[in-house]
matplotlib code that plots the C-alpha trace (Angstrom):
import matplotlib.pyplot as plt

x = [-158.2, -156.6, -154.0, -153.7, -151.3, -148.0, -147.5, -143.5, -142.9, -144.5, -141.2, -139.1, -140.0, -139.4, -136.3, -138.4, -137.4, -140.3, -139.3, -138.9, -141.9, -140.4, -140.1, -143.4, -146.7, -149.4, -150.6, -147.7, -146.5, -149.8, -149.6, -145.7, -147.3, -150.1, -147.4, -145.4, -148.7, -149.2, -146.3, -146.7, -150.0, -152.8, -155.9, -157.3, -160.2, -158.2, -156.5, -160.1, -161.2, -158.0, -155.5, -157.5, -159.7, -156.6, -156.2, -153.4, -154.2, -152.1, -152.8, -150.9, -147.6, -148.0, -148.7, -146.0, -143.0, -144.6, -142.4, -144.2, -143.0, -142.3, -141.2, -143.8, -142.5, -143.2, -145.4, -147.6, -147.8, -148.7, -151.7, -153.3, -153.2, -153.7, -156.8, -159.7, -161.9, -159.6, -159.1, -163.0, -163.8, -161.0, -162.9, -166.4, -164.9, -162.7, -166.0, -167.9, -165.2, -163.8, -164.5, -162.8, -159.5, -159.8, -159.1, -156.8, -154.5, -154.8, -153.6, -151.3, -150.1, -151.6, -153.3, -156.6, -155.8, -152.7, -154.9, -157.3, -154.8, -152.8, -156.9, -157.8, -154.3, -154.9, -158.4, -160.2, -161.1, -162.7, -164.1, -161.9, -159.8, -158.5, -160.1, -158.3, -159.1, -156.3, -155.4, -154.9, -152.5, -150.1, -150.6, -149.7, -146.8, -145.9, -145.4, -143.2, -139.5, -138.4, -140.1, -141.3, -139.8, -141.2, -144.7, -144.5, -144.0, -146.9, -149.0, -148.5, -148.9, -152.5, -153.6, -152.5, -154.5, -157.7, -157.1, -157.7, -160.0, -163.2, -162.8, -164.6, -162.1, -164.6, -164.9, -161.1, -160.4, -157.3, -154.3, -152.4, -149.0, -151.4, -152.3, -155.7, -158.2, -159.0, -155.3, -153.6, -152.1, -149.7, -150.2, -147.2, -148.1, -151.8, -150.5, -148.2, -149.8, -153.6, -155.3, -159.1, -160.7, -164.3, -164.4, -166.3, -163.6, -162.4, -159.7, -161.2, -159.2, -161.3, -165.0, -164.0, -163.5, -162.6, -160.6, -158.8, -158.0, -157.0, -154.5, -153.2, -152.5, -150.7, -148.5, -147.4, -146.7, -144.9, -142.7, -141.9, -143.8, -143.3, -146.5, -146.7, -144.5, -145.3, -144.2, -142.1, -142.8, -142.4, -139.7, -137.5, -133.4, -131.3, -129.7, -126.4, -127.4, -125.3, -127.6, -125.1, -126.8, -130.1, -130.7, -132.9, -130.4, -128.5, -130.1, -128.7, -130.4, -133.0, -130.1, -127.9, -130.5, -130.9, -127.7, -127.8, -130.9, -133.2, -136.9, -140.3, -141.6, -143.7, -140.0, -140.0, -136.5, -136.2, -136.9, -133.0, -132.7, -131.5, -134.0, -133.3, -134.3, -133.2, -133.7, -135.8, -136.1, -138.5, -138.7, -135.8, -134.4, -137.0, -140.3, -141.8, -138.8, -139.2, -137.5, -138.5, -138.9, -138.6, -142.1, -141.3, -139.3, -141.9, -144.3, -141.5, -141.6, -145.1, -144.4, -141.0, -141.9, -140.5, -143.7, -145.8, -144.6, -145.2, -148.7, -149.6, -148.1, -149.7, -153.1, -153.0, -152.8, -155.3, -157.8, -157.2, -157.5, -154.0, -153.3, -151.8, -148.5, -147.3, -144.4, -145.7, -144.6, -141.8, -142.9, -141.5, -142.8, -142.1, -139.0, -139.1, -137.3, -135.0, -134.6, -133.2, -131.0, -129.8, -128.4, -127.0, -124.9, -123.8, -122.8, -121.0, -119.1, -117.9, -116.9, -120.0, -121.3, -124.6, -124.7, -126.0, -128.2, -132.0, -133.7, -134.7, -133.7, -132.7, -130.0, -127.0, -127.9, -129.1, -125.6, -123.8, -126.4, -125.3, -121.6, -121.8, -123.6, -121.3, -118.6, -120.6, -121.4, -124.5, -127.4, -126.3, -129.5, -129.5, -132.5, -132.4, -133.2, -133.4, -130.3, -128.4, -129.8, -128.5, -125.3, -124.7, -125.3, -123.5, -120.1, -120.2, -120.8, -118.6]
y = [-90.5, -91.8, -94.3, -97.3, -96.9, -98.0, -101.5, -102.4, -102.2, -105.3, -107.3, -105.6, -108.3, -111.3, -112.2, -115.2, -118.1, -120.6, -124.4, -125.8, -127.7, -130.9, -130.9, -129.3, -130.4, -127.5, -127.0, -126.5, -124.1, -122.0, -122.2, -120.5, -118.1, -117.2, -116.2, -114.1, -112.3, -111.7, -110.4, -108.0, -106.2, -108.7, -109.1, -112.2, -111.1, -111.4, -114.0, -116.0, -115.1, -116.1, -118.2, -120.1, -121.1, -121.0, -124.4, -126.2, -126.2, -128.8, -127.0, -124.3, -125.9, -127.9, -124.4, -122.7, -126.2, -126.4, -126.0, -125.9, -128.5, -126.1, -122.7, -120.5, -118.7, -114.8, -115.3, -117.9, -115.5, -112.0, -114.1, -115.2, -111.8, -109.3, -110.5, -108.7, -109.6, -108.0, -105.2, -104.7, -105.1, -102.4, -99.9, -100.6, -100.3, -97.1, -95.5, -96.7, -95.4, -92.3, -89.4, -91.1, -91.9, -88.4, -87.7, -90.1, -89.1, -85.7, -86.8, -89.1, -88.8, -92.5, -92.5, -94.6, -96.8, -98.5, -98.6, -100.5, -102.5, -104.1, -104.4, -106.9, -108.8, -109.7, -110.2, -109.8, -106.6, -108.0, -111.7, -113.6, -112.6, -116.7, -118.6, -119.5, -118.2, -115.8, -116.4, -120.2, -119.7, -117.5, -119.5, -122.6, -120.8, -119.5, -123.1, -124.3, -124.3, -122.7, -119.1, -118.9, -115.6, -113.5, -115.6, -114.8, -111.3, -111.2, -113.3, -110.5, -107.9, -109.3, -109.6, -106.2, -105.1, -107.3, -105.5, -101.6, -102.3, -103.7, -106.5, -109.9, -112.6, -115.5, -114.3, -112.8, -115.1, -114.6, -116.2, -119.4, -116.8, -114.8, -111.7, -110.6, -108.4, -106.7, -105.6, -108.6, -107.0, -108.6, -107.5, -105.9, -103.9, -103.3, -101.7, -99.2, -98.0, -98.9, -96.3, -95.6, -94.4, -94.5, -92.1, -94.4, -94.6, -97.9, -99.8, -102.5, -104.1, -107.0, -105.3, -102.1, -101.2, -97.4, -98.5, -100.8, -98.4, -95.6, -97.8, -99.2, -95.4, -94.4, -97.6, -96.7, -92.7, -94.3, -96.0, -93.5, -93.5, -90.8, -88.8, -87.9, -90.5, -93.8, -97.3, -98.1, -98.9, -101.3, -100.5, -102.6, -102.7, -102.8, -106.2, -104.4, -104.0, -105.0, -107.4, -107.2, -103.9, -105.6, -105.9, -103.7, -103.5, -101.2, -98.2, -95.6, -92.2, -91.7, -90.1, -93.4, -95.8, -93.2, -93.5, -97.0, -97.0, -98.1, -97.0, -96.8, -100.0, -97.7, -97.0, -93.0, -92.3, -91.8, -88.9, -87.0, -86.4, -87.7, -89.7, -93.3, -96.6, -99.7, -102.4, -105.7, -108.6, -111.0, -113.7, -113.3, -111.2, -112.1, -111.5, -107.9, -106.0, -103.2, -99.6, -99.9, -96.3, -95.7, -96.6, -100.0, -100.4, -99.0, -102.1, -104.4, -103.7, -104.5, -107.3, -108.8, -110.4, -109.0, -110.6, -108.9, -105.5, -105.4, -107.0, -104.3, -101.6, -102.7, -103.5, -100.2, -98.7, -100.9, -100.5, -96.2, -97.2, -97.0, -100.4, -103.6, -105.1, -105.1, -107.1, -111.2, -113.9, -116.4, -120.0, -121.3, -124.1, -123.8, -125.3, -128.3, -127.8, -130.7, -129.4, -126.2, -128.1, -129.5, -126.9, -125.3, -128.4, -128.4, -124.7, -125.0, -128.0, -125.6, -123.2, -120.8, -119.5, -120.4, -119.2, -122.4, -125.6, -124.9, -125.1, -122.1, -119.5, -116.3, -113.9, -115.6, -118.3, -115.5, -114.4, -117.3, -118.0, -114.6, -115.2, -118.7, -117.4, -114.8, -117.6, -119.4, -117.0, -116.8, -113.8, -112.6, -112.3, -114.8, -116.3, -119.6, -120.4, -124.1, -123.6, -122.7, -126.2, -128.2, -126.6, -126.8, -130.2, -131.3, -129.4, -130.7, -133.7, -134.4]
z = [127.9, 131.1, 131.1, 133.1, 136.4, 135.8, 136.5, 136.4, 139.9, 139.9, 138.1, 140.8, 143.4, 141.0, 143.1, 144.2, 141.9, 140.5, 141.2, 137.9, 136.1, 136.1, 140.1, 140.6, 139.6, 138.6, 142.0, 143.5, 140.8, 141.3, 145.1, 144.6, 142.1, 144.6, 147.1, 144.5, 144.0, 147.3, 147.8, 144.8, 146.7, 145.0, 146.9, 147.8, 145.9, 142.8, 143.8, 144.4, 140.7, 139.0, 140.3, 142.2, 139.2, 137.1, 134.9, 132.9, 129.1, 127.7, 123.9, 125.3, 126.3, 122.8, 121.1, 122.6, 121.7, 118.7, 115.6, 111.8, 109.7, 106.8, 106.8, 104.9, 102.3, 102.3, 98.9, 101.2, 104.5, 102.2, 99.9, 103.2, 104.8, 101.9, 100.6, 99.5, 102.0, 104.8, 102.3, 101.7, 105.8, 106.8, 104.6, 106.3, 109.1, 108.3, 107.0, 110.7, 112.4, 110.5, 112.8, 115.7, 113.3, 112.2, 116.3, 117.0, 113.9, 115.0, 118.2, 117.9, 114.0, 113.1, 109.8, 110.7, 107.8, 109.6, 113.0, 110.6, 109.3, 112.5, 113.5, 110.7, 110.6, 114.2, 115.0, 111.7, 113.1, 116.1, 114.6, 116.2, 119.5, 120.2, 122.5, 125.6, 128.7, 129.2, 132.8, 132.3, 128.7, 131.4, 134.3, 132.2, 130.4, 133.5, 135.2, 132.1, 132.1, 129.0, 129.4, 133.0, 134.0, 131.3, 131.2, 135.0, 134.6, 132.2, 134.6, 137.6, 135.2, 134.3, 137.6, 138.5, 135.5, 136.9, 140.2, 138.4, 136.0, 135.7, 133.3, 134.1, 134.3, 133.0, 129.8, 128.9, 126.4, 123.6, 122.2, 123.5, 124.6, 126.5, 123.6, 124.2, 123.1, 119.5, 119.0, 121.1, 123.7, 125.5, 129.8, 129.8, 126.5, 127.8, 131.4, 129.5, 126.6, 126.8, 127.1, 127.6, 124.2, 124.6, 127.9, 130.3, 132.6, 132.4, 129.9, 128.1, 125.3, 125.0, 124.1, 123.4, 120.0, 120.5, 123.4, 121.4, 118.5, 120.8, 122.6, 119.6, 118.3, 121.6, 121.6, 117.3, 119.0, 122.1, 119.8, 117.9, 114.7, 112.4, 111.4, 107.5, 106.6, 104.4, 105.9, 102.6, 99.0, 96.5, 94.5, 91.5, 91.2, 88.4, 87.1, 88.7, 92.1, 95.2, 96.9, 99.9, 100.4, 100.7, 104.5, 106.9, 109.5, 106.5, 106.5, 103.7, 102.5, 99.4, 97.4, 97.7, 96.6, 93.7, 92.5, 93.1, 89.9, 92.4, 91.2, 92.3, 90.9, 88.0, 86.9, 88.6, 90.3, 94.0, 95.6, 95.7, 99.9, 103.2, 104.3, 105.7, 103.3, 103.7, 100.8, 101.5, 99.3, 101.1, 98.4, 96.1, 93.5, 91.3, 93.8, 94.9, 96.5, 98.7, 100.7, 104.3, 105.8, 109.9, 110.3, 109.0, 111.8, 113.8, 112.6, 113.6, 117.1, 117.3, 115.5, 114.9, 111.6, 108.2, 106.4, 108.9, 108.8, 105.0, 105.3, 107.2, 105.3, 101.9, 103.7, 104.8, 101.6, 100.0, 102.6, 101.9, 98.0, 96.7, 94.6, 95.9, 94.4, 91.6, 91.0, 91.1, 93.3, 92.6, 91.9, 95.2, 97.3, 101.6, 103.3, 105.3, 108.3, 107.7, 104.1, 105.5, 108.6, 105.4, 103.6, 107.0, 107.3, 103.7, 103.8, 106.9, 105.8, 103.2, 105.5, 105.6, 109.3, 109.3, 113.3, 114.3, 112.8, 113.7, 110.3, 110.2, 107.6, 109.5, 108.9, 109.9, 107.5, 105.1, 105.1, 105.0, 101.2, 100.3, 100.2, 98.9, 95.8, 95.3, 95.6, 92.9, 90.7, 91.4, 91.9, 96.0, 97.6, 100.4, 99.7, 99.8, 95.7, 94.9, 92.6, 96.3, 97.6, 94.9, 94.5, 98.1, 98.4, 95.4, 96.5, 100.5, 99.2, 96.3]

ax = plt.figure().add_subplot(projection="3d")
ax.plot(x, y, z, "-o")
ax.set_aspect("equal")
plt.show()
């Protein structure tokens, strides 16, 4: 397998500062772009086939400012991931694809169940890779304001990759940010850790299916994951616990949770050793609760989403035959945005740090719900209960 040349010399050069979009108009902001490249070592060749055909996608720049109305709760995000048709697909294609996973996990350490599983949650295992062409989404995103230096980085990171490999520009299509190919790469990921799987010489992320797999398996080892180890489990507490524990930035060994009467969710206890868990209670104390291992935190930088990490982690257990959850789903309904910018404002009039009014519900805000139900008497999970609503707003308003 031969990996792709490194690339990060190229953000060395990115001295050279964009004119901001409101001053510029598109052209202008792809003429300074074609300089930059220039100056990085791009040909004119590539320059011809990408820049110069380059167009503004107004979806993107909506895409990328665009903020969901509600906030989806974990229950919502897992049910439209984990479903049987993902699960069903990832074993046809574990079974069409088993003698090359049986490599790679020999190689690498990644059970081919997991490489299926980051496969279906982002392409459907190759039925649907987006469908904007992937130098306009960076070129626009690279002309806007609020994240032109990394989308330029990414941008001269793609065209370095067009340069080396033989990849036709008219047809790379992929996500609005830019992610491309069966395992949406990023560029930056794709120069470092793509890798060619299928022995023809070349890296190609976007038709390649053994390329794709392969690179996804040295990006899990790059990052550390640890071979012969689970993701996490599902596990239950006891009416007792300390949900000030319950965090995944707190990471305590197998033998504490123990003691704590934490249990594998079919009521065994915990192994007795020092190994690293941390406790994660995605939808309250009364939804499926979890001990995140390393490789949990491994999935996270792939993808840092809490939801995601445990999709993949259950998917990949389903699609290798194990069964799916067991503990049910609470009965609650999304957030709307200004229903959570709500609360913030209610529990910071009372004197909770919410670290800021955004409307969304993320672990300063966690914490601040976490000490104002232990202030109230109630359950301390930091999930934001409709009991936590209503009390809120009757104190800061009272």
């Amino acid at each position: 397998m031969k990996l792709l040349p490194s690339l990060f010399i190229i953000s060395a050069s990115f001295g050279m500062t964009l004119p901001s979009y409101a001053q510029i108009n598109f052209s202008e902001c792809i003429s300074a772009l074609t300089t930059q490249a220039k100056s990085n070592g791009i040909s004119q060749v590539t320059i011809d086939k990408t820049l110069k055909k380059a167009k503004q996608r107004e979806q993107v720049v909506k895409l990328d400012r665009n903020q969901p109305e509600f906030l989806a709760t974990f229950a919502d995000y897992y049910s439209k991931r984990v479903n049987d048709w993902r699960i069903n697909k990832g074993r046809e294609k574990f079974n069409e694809h088993r003698e090359f996973l049986q490599a790679l996990t020999d190689q690498y350490g990644i059970p081919g169940q997991y490489l299926m599983s980051f496969w279906g949650l982002e392409t459907n295992y190759g039925g649907y890779k987006g469908k904007i062409p992937t130098i306009d989404a960076l070129a626009t995103l690279a002309c806007e304001p609020r994240r032109k230096t990394f989308f330029t980085n990414e941008l001269m990171t793609m065209l370095d990759i067009v340069q080396n490999q033989s990849l036709d520009v008219d047809t790379m299509k992929g996500s609005w940010a830019g992610a491309m190919g069966h395992t949406q790469f990023m560029p930056t990921t794709y120069a470092q850790y793509a890798i060619d799987g299928d022995g023809d010489g070349n890296i190609d992320l976007f038709n390649s299916e053994r390329d794709a797999l392969a690179s996804a398996a040295n990006f899990l080892h790059k990052l550390g994951w640890e071979p012969g180890y689970r993701w996490g489990r599902e596990v239950t507490l006891p009416r007792d616990f300390d949900y000030s524990l319950a965090d995944r930035k707190i990471k305590k060994p197998l033998s504490f949770w123990r003691e704590q009467g934490v249990k594998t969710v079919y009521g065994h206890a915990l192994s007795d050793i020092d190994y690293p868990a941390s406790v994660i209670v995605p939808s309250g104390y009364n939804g499926p609760i979890f001990l995140a291992y390393k490789n949990f935190h491994i999935i996270m930088r792939w993808n840092a989403s809490q939801s995601y990490a445990i999709a993949v982690g259950k998917l990949a257990e389903q699609i290798n035959n194990a069964p799916g959850l067991v503990a049910s789903f609470p009965n609650t309904q999304p957030i709307l945005r200004d229903e959570a910018k709500a609360l913030q404002r209610h529990l910071q009039a009372l004197g909770y740090d919410v670290n800021g009014i955004d409307g969304v519900i993320g672990s300063g805000t966690r914490a601040a719900i976490r000490a104002f139900q232990l202030d109230n008497g109630m359950i301390a999970d930091g999930f934001a209960h409709p009991e936590v609503f209503e009390k809120a707003a009757q104190l800061a308003t009272s």
